[in-house]
C-alpha positions in Angstrom: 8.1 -3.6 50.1 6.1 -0.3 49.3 3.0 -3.1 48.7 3.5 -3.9 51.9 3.8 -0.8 53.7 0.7 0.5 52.2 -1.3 -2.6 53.4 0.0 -2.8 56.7 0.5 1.3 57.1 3.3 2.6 58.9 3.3 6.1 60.9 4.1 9.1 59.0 6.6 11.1 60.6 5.1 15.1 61.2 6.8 18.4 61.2 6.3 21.1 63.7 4.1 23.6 62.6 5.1 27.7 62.1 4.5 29.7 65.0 4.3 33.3 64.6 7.3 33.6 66.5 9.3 31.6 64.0 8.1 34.2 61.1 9.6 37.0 63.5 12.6 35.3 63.4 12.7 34.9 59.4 11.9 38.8 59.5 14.6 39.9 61.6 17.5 40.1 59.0 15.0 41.8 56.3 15.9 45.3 55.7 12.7 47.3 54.9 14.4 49.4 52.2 15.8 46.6 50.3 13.0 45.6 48.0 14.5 42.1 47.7 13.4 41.9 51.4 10.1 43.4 50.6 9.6 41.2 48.5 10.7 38.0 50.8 8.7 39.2 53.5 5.5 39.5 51.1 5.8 36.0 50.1 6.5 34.2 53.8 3.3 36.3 54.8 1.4 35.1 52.0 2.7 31.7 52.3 1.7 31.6 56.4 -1.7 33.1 55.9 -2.9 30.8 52.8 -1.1 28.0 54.0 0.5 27.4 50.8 3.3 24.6 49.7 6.7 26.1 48.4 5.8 25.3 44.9 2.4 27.2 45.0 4.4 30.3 46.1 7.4 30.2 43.7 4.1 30.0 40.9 2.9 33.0 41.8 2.7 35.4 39.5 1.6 38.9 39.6 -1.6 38.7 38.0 -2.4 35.8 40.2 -3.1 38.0 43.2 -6.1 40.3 43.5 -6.9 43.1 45.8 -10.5 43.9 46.8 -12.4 45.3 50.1 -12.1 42.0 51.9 -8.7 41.4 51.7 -6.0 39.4 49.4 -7.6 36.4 46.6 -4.3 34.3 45.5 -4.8 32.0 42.2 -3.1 28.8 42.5 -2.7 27.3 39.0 -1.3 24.0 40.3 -0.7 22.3 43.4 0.1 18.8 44.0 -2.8 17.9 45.5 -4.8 19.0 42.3 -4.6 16.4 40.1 -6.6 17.6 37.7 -5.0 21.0 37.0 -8.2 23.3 38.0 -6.8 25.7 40.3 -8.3 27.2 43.1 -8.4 30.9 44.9 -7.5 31.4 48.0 -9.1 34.8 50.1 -6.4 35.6 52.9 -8.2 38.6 55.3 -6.9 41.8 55.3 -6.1 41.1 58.8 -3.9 39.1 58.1 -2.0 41.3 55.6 -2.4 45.1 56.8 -5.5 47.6 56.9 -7.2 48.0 53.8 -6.9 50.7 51.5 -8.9 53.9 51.8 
């Protein structure tokens, strides 16, 4: 049966994508002086503004991420859709995390 349905194709059934309204409403039970929910917070922004699959954020580790003048550069060890294991960087705008640092 899976022979056939890759011959013939069938539709793929598509999610909704995040709005910005839907990460306001993740936000709203986040406490800012928890650092639990600094921490969840930092990782749905992340995750929005690289576009990154669950399993590429629960890899992250510290030393993946790197600060500079333009923004946020995430290191993504492995993702599904590298079969290969390469990796690839990802440069998220400080725009879309906060000012840069002085």
């Amino acid at each position: 049966m899976a022979g056939i349905r890759r011959s013939k194709g069938t539709a793929q059934t598509g999610k909704r994508p995040w709005a910005a309204a839907d990460l306001r409403a993740l936000f709203a039970p986040l406490d800012s002086r928890r650092i639990l929910d600094v921490r969840d917070r930092a990782l749905l922004l992340v995750g929005f503004a690289g576009a990154f699959r669950r399993s590429e954020l629960v890899g992250l580790d510290v030393t993946d991420l790197e600060f500079n003048t333009a923004g946020l550069i995430v290191s993504i060890r492995r993702s599904r859709t590298d079969q290969e294991g390469q990796g690839r960087r990802v440069g998220i705008p400080w725009s879309w995390i906060s000012t840069p640092p002085r």
